[in-house]
C-alpha positions in Angstrom: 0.0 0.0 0.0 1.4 3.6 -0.7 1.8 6.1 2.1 -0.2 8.3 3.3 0.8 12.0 2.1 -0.8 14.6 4.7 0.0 18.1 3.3 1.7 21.4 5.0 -0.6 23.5 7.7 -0.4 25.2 11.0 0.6 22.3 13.4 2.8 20.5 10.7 4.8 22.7 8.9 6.7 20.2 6.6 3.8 17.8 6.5 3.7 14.7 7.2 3.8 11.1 5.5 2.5 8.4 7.2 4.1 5.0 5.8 1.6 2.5 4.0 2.5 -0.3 6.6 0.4 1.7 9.4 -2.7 1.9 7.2 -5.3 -0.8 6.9 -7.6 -0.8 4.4 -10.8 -3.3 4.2 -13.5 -3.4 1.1 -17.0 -4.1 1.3 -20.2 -4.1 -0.5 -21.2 -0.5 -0.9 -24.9 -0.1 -0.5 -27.6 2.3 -2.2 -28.6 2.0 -6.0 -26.0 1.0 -8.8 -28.0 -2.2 -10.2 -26.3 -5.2 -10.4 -22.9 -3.6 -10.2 -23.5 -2.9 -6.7 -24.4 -6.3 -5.8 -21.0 -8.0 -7.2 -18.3 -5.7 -6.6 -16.5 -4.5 -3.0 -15.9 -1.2 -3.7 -16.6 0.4 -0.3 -13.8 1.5 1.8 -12.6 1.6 4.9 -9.4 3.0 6.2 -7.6 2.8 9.8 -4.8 4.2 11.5 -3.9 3.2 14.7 -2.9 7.0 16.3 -1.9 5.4 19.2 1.0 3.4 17.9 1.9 5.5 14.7 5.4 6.4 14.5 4.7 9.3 12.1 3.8 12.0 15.3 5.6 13.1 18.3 4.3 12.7 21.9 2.5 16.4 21.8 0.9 15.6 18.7 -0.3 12.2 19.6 -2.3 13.7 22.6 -3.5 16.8 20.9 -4.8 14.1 18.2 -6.3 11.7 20.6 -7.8 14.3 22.5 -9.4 16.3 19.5 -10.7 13.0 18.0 -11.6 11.2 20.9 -15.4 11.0 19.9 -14.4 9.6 16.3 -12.2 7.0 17.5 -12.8 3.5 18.1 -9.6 2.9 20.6 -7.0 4.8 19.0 -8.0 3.4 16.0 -9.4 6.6 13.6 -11.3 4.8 10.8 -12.2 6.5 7.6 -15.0 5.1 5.3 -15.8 5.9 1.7 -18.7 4.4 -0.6 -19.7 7.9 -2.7 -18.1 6.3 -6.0 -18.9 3.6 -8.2 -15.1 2.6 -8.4 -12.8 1.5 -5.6 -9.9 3.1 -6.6 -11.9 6.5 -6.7 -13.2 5.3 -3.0 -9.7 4.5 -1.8 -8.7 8.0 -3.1 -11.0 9.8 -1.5 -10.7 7.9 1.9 -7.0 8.9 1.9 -8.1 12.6 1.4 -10.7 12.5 4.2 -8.1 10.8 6.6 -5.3 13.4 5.9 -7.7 16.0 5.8 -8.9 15.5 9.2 -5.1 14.6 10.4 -4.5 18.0 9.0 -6.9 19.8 11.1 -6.6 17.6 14.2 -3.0 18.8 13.9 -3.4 22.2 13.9 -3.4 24.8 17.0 -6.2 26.1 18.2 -6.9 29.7 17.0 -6.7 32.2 20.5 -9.4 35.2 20.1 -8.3 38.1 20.3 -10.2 40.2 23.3 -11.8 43.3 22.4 -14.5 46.2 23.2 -17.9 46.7 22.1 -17.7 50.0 20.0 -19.1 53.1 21.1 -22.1 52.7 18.1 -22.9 48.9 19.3 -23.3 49.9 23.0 -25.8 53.1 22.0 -27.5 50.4 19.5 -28.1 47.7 22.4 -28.8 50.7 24.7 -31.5 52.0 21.8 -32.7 48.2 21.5 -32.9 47.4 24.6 -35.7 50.8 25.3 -37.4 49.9 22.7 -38.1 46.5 24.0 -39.0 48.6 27.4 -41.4 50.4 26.0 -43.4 47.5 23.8 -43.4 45.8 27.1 -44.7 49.1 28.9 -47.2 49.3 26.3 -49.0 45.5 27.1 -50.0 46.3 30.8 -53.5 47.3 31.2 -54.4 51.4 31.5 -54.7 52.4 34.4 -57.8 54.2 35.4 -56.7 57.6 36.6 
C-alpha cells in the first residue's frame, strides 16, 4: 500500500507522511442504488490508523490528536470510510483525502481570540434596543384608570 501524504498547515509545517504499513484498508459491498454492479463488486472502503501506535507524530501531537478526535475513534484506532463512487480506486482516493484531511486539522493549534471592546455605536445600538423593547413591554400592561 502507498503512504499516506498529509500536506503542510499550522501544526505541521513540513507535512507529514505516514508509511503505508500503518494503514489498513478493508473493502466491502457498498450499499444504495447502482444495479447489479453494486451487488457484485467490493468497492466500499474503509481506512484505519492506529494514532496510538503511529510512529509518524511526536508525543504532543499524539495527545493533541487523541484528544481532538476522541469521539471519532474507536480505541486509538481513527477509521475513515468511503462508498460515494462507483469505483474502488476512486473510493480508496478519496478515503486517503478524508483521513489526511482530518489529520491536517486535528494537527493544527487552536486559534486564540483576540479580546476586544464593544464599540461606542454597538453599546448606543443595544442601549437604543434594549428601550425599545421597554417600551413595547410598557405598552402591554393594562391602563390604568386615573
Amino acid at each position: 500500500m502507498d503512504d499516506l501524504h498529509v500536506p503542510a498547515g499550522p501544526g505541521i509545517p513540513h507535512g507529514l507522511v505516514v508509511p503505508g504499513a500503518e494503514l489498513s484498508e478493508q473493502f466491502s459491498r457498498s450499499s444504495g442504488p447502482g444495479g447489479q454492479h453494486v451487488n457484485t463488486s467490493d468497492t466500499r472502503v474503509q481506512l484505519s490508523l492506529d494514532l496510538g501506535s503511529t510512529t509518524v507524530l511526536t508525543d504532543e501531537q499524539r495527545e493533541r490528536v487523541l484528544h481532538i478526535l476522541s469521539s471519532k475513534l474507536s480505541g486509538s484506532v481513527l477509521t475513515v470510510s468511503s462508498e460515494e463512487q462507483r469505483s474502488q480506486l476512486r473510493n480508496r482516493n478519496a478515503a486517503r483525502q478524508r483521513l489526511a484531511e482530518i489529520l491536517r486539522e486535528a494537527l493544527a493549534p487552536p486559534v486564540m481570540r483576540k479580546a476586544t471592546r464593544p464599540s461606542r455605536n454597538s453599546r448606543r445600538r443595544r442601549v437604543r434596543a434594549e428601550r425599545r423593547r421597554s417600551e413595547i413591554k410598557q405598552n402591554r400592561r393594562r391602563p390604568r384608570h386615573d
